[in-house]
BAFI-3210 file (N, C-alpha, C; in Angstrom, 3 decimals, decimal comma, padded with zeros to 6 digits):
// residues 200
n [1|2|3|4|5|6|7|8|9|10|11|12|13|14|15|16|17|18|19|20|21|22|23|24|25|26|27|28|29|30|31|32|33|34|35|36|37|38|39|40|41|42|43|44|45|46|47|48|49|50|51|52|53|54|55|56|57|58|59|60|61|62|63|64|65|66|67|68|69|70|71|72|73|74|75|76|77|78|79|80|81|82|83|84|85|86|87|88|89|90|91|92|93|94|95|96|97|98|99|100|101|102|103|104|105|106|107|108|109|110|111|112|113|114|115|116|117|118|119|120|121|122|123|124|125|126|127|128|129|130|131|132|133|134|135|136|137|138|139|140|141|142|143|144|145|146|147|148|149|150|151|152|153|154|155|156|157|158|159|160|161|162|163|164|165|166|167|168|169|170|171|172|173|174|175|176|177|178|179|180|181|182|183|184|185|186|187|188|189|190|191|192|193|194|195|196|197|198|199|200]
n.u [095,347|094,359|097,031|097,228|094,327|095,290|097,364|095,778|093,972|095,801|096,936|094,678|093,994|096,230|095,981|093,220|094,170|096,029|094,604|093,280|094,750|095,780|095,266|094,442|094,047|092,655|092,714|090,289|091,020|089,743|090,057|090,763|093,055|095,222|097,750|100,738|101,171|098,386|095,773|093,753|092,822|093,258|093,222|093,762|094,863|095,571|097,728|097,543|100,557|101,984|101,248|101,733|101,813|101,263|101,286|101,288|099,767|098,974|097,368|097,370|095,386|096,626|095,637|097,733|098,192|099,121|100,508|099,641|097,805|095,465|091,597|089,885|088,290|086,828|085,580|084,934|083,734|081,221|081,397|083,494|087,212|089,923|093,504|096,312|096,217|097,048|097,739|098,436|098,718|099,916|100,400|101,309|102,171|102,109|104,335|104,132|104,899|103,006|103,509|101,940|103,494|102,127|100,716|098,493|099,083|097,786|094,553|092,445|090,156|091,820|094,680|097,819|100,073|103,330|104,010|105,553|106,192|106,769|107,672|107,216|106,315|104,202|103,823|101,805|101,508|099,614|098,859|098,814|097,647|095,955|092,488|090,029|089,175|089,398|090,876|093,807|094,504|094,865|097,482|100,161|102,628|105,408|106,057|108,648|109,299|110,123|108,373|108,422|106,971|107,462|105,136|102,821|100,090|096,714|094,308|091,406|088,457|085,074|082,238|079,590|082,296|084,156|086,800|088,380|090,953|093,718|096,282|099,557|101,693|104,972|105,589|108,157|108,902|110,663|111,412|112,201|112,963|111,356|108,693|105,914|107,730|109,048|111,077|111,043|108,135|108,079|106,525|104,617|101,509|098,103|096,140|092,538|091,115|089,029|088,273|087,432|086,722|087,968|087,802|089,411]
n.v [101,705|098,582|097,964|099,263|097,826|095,305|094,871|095,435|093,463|091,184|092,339|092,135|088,985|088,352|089,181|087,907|085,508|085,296|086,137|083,906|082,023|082,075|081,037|082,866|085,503|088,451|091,947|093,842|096,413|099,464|102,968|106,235|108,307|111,252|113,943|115,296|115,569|114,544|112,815|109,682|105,765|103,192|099,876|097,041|094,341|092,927|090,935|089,029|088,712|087,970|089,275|092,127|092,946|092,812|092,244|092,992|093,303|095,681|098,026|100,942|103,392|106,315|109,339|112,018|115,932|117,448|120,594|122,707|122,388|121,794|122,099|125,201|128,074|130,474|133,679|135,497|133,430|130,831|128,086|125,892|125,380|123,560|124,220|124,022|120,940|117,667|114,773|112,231|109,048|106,806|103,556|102,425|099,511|097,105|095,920|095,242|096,017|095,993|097,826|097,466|099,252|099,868|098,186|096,738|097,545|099,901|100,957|101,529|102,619|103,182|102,681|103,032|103,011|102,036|102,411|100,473|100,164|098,874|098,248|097,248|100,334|101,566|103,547|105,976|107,793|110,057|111,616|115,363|116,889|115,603|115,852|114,250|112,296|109,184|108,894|109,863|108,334|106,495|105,075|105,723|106,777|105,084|103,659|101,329|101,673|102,015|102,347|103,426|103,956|105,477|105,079|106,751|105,961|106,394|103,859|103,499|102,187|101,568|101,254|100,523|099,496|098,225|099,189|102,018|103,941|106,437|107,712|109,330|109,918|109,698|109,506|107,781|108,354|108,170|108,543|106,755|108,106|111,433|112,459|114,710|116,806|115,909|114,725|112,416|112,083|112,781|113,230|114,405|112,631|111,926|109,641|107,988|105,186|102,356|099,589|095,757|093,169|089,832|086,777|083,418]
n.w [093,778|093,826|095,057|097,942|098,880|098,516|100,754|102,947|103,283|103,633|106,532|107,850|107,539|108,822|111,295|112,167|112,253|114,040|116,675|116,371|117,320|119,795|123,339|125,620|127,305|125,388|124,108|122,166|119,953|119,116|117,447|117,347|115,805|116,095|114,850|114,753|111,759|110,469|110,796|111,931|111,592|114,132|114,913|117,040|118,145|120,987|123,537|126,467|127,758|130,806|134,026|134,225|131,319|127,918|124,242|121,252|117,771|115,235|112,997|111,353|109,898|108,114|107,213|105,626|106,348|107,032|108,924|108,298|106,268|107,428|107,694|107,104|107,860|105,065|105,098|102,972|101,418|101,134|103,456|103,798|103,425|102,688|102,803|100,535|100,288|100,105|098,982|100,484|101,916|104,727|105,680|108,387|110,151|113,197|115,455|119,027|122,606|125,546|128,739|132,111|134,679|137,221|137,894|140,070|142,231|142,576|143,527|141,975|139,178|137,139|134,831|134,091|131,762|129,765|126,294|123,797|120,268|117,098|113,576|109,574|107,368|105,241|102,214|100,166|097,638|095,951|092,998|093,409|091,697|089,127|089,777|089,680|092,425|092,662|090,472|090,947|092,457|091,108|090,149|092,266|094,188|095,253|098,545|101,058|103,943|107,635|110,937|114,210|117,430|120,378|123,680|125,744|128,313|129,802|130,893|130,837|133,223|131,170|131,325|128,232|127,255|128,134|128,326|128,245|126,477|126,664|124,768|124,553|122,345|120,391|116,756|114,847|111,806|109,215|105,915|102,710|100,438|099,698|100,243|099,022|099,952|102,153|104,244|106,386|108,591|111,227|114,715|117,115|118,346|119,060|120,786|120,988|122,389|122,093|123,724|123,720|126,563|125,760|126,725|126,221]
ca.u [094,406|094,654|097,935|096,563|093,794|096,331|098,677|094,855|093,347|097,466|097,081|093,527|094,243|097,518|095,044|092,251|095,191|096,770|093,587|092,595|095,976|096,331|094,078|094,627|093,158|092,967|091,440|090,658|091,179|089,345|090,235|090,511|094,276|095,734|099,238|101,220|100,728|097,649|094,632|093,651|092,165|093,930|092,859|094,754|094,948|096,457|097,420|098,225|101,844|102,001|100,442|102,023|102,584|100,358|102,101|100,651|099,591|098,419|097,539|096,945|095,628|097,194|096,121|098,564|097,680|100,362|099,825|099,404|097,202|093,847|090,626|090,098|086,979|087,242|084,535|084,577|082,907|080,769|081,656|085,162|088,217|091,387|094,799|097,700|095,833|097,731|097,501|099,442|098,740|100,662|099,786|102,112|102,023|103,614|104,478|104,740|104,810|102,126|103,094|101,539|104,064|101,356|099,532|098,278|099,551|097,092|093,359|091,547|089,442|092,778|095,563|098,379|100,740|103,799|104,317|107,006|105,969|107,888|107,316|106,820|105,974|103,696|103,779|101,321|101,558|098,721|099,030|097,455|097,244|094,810|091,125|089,073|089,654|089,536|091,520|094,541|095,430|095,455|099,034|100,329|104,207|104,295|107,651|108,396|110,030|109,830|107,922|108,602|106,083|106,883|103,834|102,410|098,940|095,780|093,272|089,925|087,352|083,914|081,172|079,752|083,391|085,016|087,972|088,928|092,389|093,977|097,757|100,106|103,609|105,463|106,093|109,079|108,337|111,709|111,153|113,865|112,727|111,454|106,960|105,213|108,640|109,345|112,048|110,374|106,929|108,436|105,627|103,384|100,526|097,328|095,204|091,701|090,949|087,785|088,686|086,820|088,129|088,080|088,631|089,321]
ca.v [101,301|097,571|097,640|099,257|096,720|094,065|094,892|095,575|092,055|090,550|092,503|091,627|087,879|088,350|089,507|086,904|084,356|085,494|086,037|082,609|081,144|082,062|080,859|083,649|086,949|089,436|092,736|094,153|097,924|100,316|103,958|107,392|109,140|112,657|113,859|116,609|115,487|114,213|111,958|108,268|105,305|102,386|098,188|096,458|093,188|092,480|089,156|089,287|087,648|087,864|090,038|093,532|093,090|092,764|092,280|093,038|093,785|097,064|098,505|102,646|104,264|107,356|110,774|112,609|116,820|118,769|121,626|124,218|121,823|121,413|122,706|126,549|128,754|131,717|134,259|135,970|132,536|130,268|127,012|125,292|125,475|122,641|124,673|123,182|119,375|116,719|112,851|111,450|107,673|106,007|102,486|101,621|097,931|097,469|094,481|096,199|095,753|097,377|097,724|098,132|099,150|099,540|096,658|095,715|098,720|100,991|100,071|102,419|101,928|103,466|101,980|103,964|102,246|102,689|100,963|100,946|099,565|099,181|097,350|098,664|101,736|101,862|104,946|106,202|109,867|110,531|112,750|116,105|117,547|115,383|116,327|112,962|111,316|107,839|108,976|110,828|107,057|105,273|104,800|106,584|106,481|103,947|103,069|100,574|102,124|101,396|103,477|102,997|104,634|105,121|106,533|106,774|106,467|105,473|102,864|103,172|101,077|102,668|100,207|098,944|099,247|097,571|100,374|103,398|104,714|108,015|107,593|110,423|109,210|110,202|108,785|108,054|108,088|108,591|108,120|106,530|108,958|112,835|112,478|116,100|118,106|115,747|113,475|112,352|112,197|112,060|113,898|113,689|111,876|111,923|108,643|107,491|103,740|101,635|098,294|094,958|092,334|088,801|085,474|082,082]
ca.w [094,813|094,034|096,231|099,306|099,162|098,616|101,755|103,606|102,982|104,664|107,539|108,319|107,713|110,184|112,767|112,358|112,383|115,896|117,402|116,808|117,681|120,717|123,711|126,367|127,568|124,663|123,599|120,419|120,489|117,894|118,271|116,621|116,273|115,640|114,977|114,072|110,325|109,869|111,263|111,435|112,375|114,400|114,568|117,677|118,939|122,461|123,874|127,576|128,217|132,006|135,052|133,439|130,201|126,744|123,571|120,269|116,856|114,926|111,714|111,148|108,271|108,293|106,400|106,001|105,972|107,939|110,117|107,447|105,391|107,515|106,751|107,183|107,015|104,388|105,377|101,542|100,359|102,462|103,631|104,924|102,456|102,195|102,159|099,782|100,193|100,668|098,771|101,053|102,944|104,928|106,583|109,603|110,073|113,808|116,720|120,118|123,512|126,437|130,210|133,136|135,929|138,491|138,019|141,507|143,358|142,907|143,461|141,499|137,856|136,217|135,202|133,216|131,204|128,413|125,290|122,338|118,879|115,391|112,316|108,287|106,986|103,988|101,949|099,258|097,508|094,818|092,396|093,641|090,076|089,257|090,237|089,711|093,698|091,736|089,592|091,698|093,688|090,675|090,258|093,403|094,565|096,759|099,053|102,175|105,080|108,826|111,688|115,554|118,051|121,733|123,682|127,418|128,495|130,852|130,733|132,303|132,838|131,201|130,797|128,167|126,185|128,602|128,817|127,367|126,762|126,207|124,429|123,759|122,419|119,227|115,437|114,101|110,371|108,397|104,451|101,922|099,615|100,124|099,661|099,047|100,152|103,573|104,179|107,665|109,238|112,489|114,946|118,270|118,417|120,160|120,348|122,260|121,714|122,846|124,091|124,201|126,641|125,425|127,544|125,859]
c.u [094,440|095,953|097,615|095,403|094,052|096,883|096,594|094,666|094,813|096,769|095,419|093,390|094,760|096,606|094,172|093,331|095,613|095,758|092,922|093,302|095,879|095,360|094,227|093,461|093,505|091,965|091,930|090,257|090,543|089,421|091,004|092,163|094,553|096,990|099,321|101,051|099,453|096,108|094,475|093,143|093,300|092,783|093,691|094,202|095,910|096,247|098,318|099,382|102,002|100,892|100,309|102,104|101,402|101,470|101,108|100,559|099,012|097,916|096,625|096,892|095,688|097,063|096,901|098,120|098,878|099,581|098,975|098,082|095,274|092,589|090,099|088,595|087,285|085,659|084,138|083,988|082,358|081,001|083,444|086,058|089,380|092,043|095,685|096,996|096,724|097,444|098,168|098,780|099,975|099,871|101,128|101,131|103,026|103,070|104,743|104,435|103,929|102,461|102,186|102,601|103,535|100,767|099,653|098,946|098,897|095,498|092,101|091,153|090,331|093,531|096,670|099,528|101,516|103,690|104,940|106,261|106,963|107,282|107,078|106,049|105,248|103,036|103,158|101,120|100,642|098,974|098,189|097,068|096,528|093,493|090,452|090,012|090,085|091,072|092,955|095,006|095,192|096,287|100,015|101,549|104,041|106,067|107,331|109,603|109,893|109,113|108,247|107,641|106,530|105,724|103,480|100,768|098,036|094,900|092,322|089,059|085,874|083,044|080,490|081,442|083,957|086,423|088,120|090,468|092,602|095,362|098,502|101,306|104,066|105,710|107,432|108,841|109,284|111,134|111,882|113,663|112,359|109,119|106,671|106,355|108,866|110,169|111,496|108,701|107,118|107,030|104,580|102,314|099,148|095,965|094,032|091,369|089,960|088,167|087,605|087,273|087,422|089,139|088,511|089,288]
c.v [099,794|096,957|097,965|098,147|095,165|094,100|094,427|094,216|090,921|091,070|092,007|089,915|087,652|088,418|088,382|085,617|084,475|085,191|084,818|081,661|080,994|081,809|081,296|085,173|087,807|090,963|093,643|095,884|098,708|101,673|105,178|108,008|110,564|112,952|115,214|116,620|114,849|113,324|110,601|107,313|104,141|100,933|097,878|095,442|092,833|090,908|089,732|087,872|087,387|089,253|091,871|094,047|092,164|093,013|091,966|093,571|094,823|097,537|099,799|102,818|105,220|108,320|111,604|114,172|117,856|120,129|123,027|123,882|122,129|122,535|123,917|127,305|130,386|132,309|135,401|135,205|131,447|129,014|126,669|125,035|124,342|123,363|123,614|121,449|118,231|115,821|112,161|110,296|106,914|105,079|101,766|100,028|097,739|095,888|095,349|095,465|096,824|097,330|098,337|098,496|099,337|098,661|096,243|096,465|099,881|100,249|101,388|101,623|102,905|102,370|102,685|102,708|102,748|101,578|101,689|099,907|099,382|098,125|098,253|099,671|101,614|103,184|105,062|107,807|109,522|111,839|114,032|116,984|117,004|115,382|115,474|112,125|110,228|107,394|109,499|109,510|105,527|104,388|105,974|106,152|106,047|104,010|102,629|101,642|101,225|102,540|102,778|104,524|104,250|106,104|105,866|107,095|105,645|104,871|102,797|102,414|101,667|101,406|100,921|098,717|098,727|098,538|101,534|104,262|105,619|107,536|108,683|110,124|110,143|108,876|109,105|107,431|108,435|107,563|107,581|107,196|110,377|112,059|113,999|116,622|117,428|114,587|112,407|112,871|112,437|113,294|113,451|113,161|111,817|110,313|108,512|106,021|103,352|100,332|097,294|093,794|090,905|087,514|084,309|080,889]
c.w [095,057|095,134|097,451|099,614|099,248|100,206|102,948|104,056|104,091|106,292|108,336|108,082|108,799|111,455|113,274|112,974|113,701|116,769|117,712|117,426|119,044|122,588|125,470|126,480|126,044|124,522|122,763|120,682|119,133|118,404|116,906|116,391|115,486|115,737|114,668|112,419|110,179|111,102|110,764|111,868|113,031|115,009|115,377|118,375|119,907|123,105|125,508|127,706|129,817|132,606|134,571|132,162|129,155|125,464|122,027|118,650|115,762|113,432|111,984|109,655|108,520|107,346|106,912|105,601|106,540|108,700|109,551|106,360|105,910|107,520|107,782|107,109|106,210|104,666|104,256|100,731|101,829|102,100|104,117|103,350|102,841|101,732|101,508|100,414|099,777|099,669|099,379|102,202|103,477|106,189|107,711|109,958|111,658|114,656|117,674|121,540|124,640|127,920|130,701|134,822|137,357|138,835|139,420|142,697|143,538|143,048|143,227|139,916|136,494|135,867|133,448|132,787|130,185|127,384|124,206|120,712|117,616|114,417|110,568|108,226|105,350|103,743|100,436|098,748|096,478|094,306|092,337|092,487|089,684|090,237|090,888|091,466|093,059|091,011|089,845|092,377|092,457|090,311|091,189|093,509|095,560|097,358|100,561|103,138|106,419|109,756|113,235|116,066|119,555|122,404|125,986|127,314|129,545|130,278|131,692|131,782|132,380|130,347|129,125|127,430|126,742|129,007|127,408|127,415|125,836|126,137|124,191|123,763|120,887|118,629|114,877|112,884|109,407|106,635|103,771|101,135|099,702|099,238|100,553|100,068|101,365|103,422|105,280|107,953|110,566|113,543|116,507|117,917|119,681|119,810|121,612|121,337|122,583|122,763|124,446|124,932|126,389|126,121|126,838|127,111]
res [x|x|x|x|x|x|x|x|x|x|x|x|x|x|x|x|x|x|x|x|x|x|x|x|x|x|x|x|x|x|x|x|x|x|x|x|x|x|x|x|x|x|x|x|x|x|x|x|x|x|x|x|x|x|x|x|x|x|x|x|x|x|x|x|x|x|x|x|x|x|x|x|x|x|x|x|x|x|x|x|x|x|x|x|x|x|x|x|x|x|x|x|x|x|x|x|x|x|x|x|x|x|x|x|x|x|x|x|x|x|x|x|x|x|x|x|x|x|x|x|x|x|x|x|x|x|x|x|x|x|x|x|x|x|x|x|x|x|x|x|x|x|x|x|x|x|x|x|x|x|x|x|x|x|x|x|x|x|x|x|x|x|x|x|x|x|x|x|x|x|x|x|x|x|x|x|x|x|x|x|x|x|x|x|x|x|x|x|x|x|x|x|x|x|x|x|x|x|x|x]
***
């Protein structure tokens, strides 16, 4: 656990650090995601480079559960059941780029846009034989990889958040090793993000 809160503490410096650097339009994105493996949250900072184009920084924490994994109701015992359960984290760390190829051609309170990402891959497996939570990520298999994300989506404007966007792209999540029987994460993705915008 001390290492995930290690890498944590970096990337939330990195952020504060850009954000203050840079003395342009930005906005800070908080927002929910879903995949073919798992669920998560995502942290993004955008810096606008020109009229179309936003270029930025990310960090996902990523459970990982698979398709066969998530939670089930058995109607011979009451309450919600966890098939074959998972320990699996992984923290994508990325740099990406956001267009807008309409920008200023449409005049509505949309505005759709793609964007490509990449940067490390941090990977944590816990041991699911142990019971104790605590106790199951205290020396966890850890390994660095890389992840790239391209994805497509809209941006509306919805007071007070300032905008709201809907993403759906894919993960490429290849492993150097094999975690809980997978060589790859690779997988769609579904994200909504709440945006604040910020003028220096």
């Amino acid at each position: 656990m001390k290492i995930i809160y290690h890498i944590l503490s970096h990337i939330f410096c990195t952020v504060l650090f850009l954000s203050s650097s840079f003395g342009q339009e930005k906005l800070t994105n908080v927002g929910f995601t879903t995949g073919s493996h798992g669920w998560g949250i995502t942290v993004q900072k955008l810096f606008r480079l020109n009229e179309k184009s936003f270029w930025g920084i990310d960090g996902r924490f990523y459970s990982i559960t698979g398709l066969g994994d998530m939670p089930s109701s058995n109607y011979n015992q009451i309450g919600i059941q966890e098939r074959n359960q998972k320990s699996l984290l992984m923290l994508p760390v990325s740099i990406g780029i956001q267009h807008y190829p309409l920008q200023g051609k449409i005049a509505n309170n949309f505005f759709p846009f793609i964007q490509a990402k990449a940067g490390p891959l941090f990977v944590f497996d816990g041991d699911e034989s142990i019971k104790g939570f605590m106790d199951r990520w205290k020396k966890p298999e850890t390994q660095v990889t890389y992840g790239i994300q391209i994805a497509g989506g809209i941006k509306f404007i919805v007071p007070p958040y300032s905008y709201m966007s809907i993403i759906i792209g894919y993960d490429f999540f290849p492993l150097s090793k094999e975690a809980d029987g997978r060589d790859n994460y690779n997988g769609g993705v579904l994200q909504i993000d709440f945006s604040v915008k910020i003028d220096d």
